[in-house]
C-alpha positions, 0 to 999 in steps of 0.5 A, spaced: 500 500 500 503 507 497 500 512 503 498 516 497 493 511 495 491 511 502 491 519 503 487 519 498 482 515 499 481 518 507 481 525 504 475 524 499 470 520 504 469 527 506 466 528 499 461 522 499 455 526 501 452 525 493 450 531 489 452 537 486 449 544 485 444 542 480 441 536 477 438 535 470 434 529 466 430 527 461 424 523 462 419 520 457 412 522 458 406 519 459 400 523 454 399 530 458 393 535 458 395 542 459 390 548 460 391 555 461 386 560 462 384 564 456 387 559 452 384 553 453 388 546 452 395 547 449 398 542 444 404 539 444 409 541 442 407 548 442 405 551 436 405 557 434 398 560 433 397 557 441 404 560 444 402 568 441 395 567 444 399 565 450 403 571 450 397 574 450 394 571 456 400 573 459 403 579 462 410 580 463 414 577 468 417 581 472 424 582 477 427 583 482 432 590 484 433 590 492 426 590 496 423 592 489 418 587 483 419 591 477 418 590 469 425 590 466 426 588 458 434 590 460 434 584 465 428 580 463 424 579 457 419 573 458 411 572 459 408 568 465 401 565 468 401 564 475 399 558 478 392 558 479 391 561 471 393 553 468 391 547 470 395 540 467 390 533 467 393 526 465 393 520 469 400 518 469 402 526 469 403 525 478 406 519 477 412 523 472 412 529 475 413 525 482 419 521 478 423 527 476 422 530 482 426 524 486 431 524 480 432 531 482 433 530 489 438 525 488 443 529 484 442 534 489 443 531 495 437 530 498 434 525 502 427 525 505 421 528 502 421 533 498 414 537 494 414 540 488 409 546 488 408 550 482 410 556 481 409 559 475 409 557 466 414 561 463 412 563 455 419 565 451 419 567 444 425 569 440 429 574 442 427 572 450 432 572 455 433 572 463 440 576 466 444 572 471 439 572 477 438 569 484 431 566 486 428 569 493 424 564 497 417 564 496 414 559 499 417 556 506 421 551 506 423 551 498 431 549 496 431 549 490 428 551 484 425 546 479 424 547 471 420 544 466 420 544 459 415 541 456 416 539 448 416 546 444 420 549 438 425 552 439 433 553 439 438 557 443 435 558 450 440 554 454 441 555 463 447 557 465 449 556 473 453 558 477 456 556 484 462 558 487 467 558 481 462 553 478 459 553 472 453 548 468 452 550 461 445 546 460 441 545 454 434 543 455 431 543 449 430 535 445 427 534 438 422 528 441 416 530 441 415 525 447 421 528 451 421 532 456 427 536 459 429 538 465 434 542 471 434 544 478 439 548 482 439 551 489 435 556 490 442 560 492 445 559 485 446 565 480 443 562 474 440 566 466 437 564 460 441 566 454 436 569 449 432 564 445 434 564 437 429 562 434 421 559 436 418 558 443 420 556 449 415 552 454 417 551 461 413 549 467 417 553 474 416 548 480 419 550 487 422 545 491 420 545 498 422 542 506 415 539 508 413 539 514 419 545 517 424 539 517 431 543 515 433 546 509 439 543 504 444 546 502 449 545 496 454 541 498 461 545 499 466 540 497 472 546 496 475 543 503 476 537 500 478 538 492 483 543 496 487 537 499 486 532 493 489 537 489 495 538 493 495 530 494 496 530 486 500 536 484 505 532 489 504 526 485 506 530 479 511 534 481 517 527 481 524 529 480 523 525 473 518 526 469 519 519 464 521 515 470 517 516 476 518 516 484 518 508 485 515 508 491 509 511 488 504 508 482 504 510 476 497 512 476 491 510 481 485 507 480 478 510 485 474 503 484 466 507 484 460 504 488 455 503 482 453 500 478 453 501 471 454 497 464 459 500 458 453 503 454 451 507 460 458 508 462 458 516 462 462 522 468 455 525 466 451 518 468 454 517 473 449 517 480 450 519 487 456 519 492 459 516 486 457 523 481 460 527 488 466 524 488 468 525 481 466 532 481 472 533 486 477 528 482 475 532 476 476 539 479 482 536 483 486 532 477 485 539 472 488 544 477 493 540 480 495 537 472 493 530 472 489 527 466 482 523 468 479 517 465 473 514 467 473 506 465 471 500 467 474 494 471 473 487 471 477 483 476 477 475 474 479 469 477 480 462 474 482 455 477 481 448 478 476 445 482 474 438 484 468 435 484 466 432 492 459 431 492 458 433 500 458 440 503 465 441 506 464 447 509 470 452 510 476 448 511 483 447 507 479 449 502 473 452 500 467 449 498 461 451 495 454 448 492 452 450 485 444 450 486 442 450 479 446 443 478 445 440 485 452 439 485 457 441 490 464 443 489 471 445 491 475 450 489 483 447 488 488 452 485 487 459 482 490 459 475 489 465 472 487 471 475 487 478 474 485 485 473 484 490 468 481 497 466 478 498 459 472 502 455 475 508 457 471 515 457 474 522 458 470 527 462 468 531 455 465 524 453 468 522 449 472 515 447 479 515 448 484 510 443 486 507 450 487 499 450 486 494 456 491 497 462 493 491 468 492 494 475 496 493 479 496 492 487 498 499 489 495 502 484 488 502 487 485 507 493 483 504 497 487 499 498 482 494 500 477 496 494 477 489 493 478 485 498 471 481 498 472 478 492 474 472 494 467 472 497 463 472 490 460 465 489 464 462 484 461 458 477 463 451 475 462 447 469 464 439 471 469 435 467 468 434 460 473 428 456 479 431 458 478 437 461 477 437 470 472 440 474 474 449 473 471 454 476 471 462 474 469 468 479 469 475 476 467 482 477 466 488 474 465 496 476 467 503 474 472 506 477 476 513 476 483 512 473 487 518 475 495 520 473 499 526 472 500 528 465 507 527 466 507 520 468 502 519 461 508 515 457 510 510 462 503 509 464 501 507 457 508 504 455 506 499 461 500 497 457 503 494 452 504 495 445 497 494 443 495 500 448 501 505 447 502 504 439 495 506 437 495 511 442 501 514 439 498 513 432 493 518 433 497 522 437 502 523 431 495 524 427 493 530 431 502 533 429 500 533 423 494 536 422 494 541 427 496 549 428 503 551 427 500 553 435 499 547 438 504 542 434 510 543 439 506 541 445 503 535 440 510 534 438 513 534 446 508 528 447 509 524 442 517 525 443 515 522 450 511 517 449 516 514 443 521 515 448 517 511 454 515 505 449 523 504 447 524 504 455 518 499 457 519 495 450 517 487 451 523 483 454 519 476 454 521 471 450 516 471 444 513 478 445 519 482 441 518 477 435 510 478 435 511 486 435 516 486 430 511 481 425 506 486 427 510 491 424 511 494 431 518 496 431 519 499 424 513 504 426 517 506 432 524 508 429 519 511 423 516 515 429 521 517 432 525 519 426 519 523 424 519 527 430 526 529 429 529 524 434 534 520 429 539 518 434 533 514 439 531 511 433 538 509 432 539 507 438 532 502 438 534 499 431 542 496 435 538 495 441 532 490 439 532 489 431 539 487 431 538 483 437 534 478 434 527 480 434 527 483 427 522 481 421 520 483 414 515 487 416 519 492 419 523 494 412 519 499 409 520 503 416 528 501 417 529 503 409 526 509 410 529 512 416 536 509 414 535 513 408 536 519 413 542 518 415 549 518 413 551 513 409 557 510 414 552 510 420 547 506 415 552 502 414 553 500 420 546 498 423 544 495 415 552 490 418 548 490 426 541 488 423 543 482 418 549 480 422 544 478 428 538 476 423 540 473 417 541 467 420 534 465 422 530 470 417 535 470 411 530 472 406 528 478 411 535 480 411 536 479 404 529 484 402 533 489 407 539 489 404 536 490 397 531 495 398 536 499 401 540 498 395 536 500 390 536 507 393 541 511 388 548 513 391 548 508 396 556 506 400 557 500 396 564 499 399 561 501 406 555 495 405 560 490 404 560 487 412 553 486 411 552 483 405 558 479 406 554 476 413 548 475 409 553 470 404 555 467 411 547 466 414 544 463 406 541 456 407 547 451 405 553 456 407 559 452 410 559 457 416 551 456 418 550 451 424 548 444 422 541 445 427 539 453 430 537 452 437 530 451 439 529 458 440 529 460 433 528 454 430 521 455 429 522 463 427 526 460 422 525 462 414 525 456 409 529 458 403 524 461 397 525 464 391 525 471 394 530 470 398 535 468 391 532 474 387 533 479 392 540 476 395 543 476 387 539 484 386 542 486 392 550 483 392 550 485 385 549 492 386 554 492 392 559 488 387 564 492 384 563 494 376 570 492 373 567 496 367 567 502 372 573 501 375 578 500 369 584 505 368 583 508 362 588 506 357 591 510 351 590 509 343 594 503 340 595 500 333 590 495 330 595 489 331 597 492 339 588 492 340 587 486 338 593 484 342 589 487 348 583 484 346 586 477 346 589 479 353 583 482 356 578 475 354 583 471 357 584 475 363 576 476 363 576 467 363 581 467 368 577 472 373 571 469 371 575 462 373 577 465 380 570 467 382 566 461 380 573 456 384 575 462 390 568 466 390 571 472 389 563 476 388 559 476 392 553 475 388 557 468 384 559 466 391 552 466 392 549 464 385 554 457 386 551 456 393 543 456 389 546 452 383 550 447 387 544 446 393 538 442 389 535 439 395 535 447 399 534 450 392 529 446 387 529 449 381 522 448 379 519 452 386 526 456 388 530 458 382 525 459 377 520 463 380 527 468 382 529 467 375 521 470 372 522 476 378 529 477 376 527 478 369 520 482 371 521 485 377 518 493 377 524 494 382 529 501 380 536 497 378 532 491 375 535 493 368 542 491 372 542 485 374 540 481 368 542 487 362 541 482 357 535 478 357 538 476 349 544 474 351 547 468 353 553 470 355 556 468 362 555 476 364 552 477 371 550 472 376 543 473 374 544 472 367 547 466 369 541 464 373 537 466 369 541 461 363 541 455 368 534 455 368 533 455 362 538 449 361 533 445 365 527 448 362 530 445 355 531 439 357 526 437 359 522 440 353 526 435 349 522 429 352 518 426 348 511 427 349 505 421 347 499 419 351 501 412 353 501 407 347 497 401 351 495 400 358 503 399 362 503 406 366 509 406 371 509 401 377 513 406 382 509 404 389 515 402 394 511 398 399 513 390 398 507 387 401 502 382 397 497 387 395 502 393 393 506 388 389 500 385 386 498 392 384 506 394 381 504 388 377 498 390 374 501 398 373 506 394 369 502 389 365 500 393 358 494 389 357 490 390 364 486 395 365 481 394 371 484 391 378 480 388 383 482 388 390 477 384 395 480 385 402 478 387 408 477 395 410 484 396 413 487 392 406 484 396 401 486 403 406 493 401 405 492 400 397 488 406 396 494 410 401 499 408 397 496 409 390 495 416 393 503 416 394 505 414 389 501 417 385 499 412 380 495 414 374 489 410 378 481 412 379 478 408 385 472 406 387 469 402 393 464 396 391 460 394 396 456 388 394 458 383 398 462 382 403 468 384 404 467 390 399 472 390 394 476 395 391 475 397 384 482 400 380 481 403 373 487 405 369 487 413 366 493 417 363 493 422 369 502 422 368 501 424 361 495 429 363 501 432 368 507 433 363 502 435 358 501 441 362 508 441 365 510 442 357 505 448 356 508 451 363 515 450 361 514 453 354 510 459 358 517 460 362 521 460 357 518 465 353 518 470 359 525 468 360 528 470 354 522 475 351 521 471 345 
């Protein structure tokens, strides 16, 4: 227990007396006749014909100046019917009137009898208005002044209260025509009516009143009370580190309330009695003292293990209870799950902020004890079902308020959780943008922040980083920070998590991004951090980096070596990767793929060195001297492209040998080729460098020769003959050598059979049918079941055929998109 949790609990006691200055509502309302002398009955919603012979009924309603009743159009302009000149019939109009009545005891605090008495019916036009005013006493025993609007067309005409410093703005018109709107207030509050815009406003004046001489209520005064809770949470805010707060205290605190009240209903305006009360303290207090304030709901949850027993054990060891509804009786043995949490978050202006679920943690609660009967709420079991024991569940759920400094708001939603303080700094990047030149440095301030306190409370468990960074969680961070204009943070994240390990392919649009705006040394050596620490379990990832970070122009080819020559040293097959990855990484690993191969040969193309570009420049010689040169440079040319192939000179062909020597890694037909097809495709900026060519059959780059293996393959296999089958021989391949399968490999070969019958039992003719399958034999099957046992009918087709005639027509598709003929 932190003693500011206790201290603020003990100081907002004193403002558990429920209420407020005033109180206000709507209640549907029963049907409703309503009669004025002159007038006769009047419709509802008013219409305009009635409310001029209303006004014409009326006489001016005066005010008052000291001891004097006067007409004043400068203070008030309006029209009133006392009492006495109108009458309001209808069955249920008690029974209504009776429920606002109670509704507006309650907001202000009243217990015991209160009467309403009808004082007067208002008439306001449009230009109708009423100064800031108090309301004399004018009857015994009256507190408070109660008005009712009943359904009449109009705008403008809002209440406005005052009470010491306080301020209600009320609007109490409403569009349904059933709908009536209503407020009360302290007698001794100053109040007006800002002028009507437009119609007719029809209100009902009622005084509330002590019957009986019992004592008159007074406003509630919770002053004292939010002077203490403010200075309590100005302390709170006021740490020595803003980003990093007092340990001793919690982040934030959570003020669990008495009501109850369901997430629709859920509202700082719907909230009822003491718990109303103490929130307009919280609220008060958290606005002076520079604290934001949340209302949300908590739900605090249990799960376990049970055991069915059969008997009412009472309380022993452990605690039994009886579950009614099944006549059963059971034994809680072992909580496994337990917890609590904050969330469908509301502010007090009623709107919804993009906050996720938050944990509560024990000295975030005040008072401490909030919960303490929760082992008391009887718990639901559900027996054991297969292998699944007995398990019980015990749950409970209130709103609470949420309070913190609006210094600690990075740490407290970093210690969300990613899926609470990454969507929040989302929309609080979106509001920067678009905000006035004004607003955006403060907006900026709270971002930087924010970013600055996910970095520090970033996920250290062991699956937690992987599955932010699949989720593209840590690209948007260092983009985040890197927008805002902090670079060297970025950098800093980019060394500490993604080149340790917990990096994925969804991060390299961001780190592409905000590598670009570094220099191109420090570019070079995070790309070096980054692949050294990945490319081993993500080589394909790796491999896309690297060659999206090339395709920029002016890239530092010599700088990018180190990460390129890692990458070499991380490919699948590569003498210097481990026979086995350890078991944490194994399942994060990347099979090798065509992408992988495409951009691996892209990016280590682009980072070899050009020998066109880098030969010396060689003055004019004789015709024989430049065919001498010729013969010269071609057989220096075979000797380096000799050395490169044997001692793996270029990065790009140390690879390229790698992915032709390896074909049980490396399949042509599912690796090379598809790579091969985007090599030459592709839409990526240097495309036109690695295969400059496509004509051409020389050696050239590593993509050419890629490019030129593969279609050696496609070549050969389009060579082969192509025939349906001649007789009925199709290949006998099963390489099970039991009774039946031999006798099926017998059929398959023999030229003249075309129809094999298999009668065996059901686990025979299984086995048959799996091996079929699995050799893929041109085999249709069917099931007999005539007789006993069932027999196994196989037909012969030319399914292998029907395979390489479509092979063949994908193979010549292929070859004409490598060559482009």
């Amino acid at each position: 227990m932190t003693q500011l949790a206790h201290d603020l609990a003990n100081a907002l006691k004193a403002a558990e007396r429920p209420g407020d200055f005033y109180a206000s509502g709507t209640l549907d309302m029963h049907p409703l006749r309503l009669e004025a002398e002159g007038v006769g009955p009047i419709a509802l919603p008013l219409l305009p014909g009635q409310a001029e012979r209303l006004i014409a009924q009326a006489e001016q309603a005066p005010c008052g100046r000291g001891s004097e009743t006067l007409v004043d159009p400068e203070v008030r302009r309006t029209w009133q019917l006392d009492a006495a000149s109108v009458q309001i019939c209808g069955r249920r109009w008690a029974e209504d009137l009776g429920q606002i009545v109670q509704q507006a005891a309650d907001g202000l605090g009243v217990s015991g009898a209160v009467e309403a008495e009808l004082y007067k019916l208002l008439v306001y036009d449009t230009g109708s208005f009423f100064v800031p005013h108090r309301d004399t006493e004018k009857a015994p025993g009256m507190f408070a002044t109660m008005v009712v609007v009943l359904p009449s067309p109009f705008t403008g005409g809002e209440l406005v209260i005052r009470h010491k410093g306080h301020e209600a703005r009320l609007d109490l018109r409403r569009d349904e025509p059933s709908e009536v709107a209503w407020a009360a207030f302290y007698a001794d509050c100053r109040h007006e009516v800002l002028p009507i815009a437009s119609g007719y406003r029809l209100a009902l004046i009622y005084n509330l009143i002590r019957p009986h001489g019992e004592p008159i209520p007074q406003p509630p005064d919770h002053d004292s009370v939010c002077a203490v809770v403010t200075d309590l949470l100005r302390a709170w805010g006021q740490g020595p580190n803003q980003q990093q707060p007092d340990q001793d205290e919690p982040n934030k605190l959570v003020l669990p309330l008495e009501h109850a009240y369901s997430e629709a209903e859920l509202g700082f305006q719907t909230l009822k009695g003491a718990d109303a009360a103490v929130a307009g303290v919280v609220r008060a207090a958290a606005e002076a003292a520079g604290c934001d304030l949340h209302l949300g709901l908590v739900s605090v949850y249990e799960y376990g293990l049970a055991e069915h027993t059969g008997y009412y054990g009472g309380w022993g060891r452990r605690r039994g209870w009886r579950d009614d509804d099944a006549d059963e009786e059971f034994e809680i043995i072992e909580a496994t799950e337990e917890g609590r949490v904050i969330r469908h978050w509301r502010l007090p202006d009623g709107s919804a902020p993009a906050i996720g679920e938050l944990d509560i943690d024990d000295n975030e609660l005040s008072p401490p004890d909030a919960f303490a009967g929760f082992d008391d709420i009887e718990p639901d079991f559900q027996e054991a079902t297969g292998n699944e024991g007995a398990s019980y569940e015990r749950s409970y759920q209130c709103a609470a308020l949420v309070v913190w400094p609006r210094s600690h708001r990075g740490a407290v939603l970093a210690a969300g959780g990613l899926g609470v303080s990454m969507p929040y700094l989302s929309a609080l990047l979106d509001r920067w943008r678009q905000a006035a030149a004004s607003d955006r440095d403060a907006l900026r301030e709270e971002a930087h922040a924010l970013a600055l306190a996910i970095r520090d409370h970033w996920p250290n468990k062991v699956s937690r980083p992987w599955w932010a960074s699949g989720h593209a969680q840590e690209g948007d961070l260092i983009a985040a920070l890197a927008e805002i204009g902090d670079h060297a943070a970025a950098a800093e994240f980019i060394l500490d998590q993604i080149a340790a390990g917990t990096y994925d392919a969804a991060d390299n649009a961001q780190l592409v991004k905000v590598l670009a705006e570094l220099s191109k040394a420090q570019a070079a050596e995070l790309l070096g951090a980054v692949i050294s620490g990945n490319a081993l379990v993500k080589p394909a990832a790796c491999a896309d980096l690297l060659a999206r970070y090339t395709a920029h122009p002016g890239h530092a080819g010599d700088a990018l070596r180190p990460a390129a020559e890692a990458l070499l040293a991380a490919l699948p097959g590569s003498a210097a990767t481990p026979a086995e990855l350890p078991p944490e990484q194994r399942y994060r690993h990347e099979p090798p793929s065509a992408a992988l191969v495409a951009d691996t040969l892209t990016a280590l193309s682009r980072i070899d060195p050009d020998p066109a570009e880098t030969a010396p420049a060689e003055p004019a010689r004789t015709e024989r001297a430049q065919a001498e040169q010729v013969r010269v440079e071609e057989q220096r040319a075979e000797e380096e492209r000799a050395q490169r192939e044997h001692a793996g000179q270029g990065l790009a062909e140390q690879a390229l040998s790698l992915f032709l020597k390896d074909h049980e890694r490396y399949p042509i037909d599912s690796v090379l080729l598809p790579a091969a097809l985007h090599l030459v495709e592709q839409d990526r900026p240097g495309a036109s460098e690695a295969l400059p060519n496509a004509d051409s059959d020389a050696p050239g780059t590593a993509a050419n020769r890629l490019r030129n293996a593969v279609l050696q393959h496609l070549e050969q296999r389009i060579a082969e003959p192509l025939a349906p089958p001649a007789d009925w021989e199709r290949p006998a391949t099963v390489q099970c050598t039991c009774t039946d399968c031999r006798n099926l490999n017998r059929f398959l070969a023999s030229p003249t059979e075309s129809t094999w019958r298999l009668k065996a039992a059901e686990q025979s003719r299984r086995h048959v049918e799996h091996s079929i399958q699995r050799s893929q034999c041109d085999l249709d099957c069917t099931t007999n079941k005539l007789g006993r046992p069932y027999t196994l009918v196989c037909k012969k087709n030319q399914a292998s055929y029907e395979r390489r005639v479509q092979q063949r027509e994908k193979d010549l598709d292929d070859r004409a998109r490598l060559t482009g003929r």
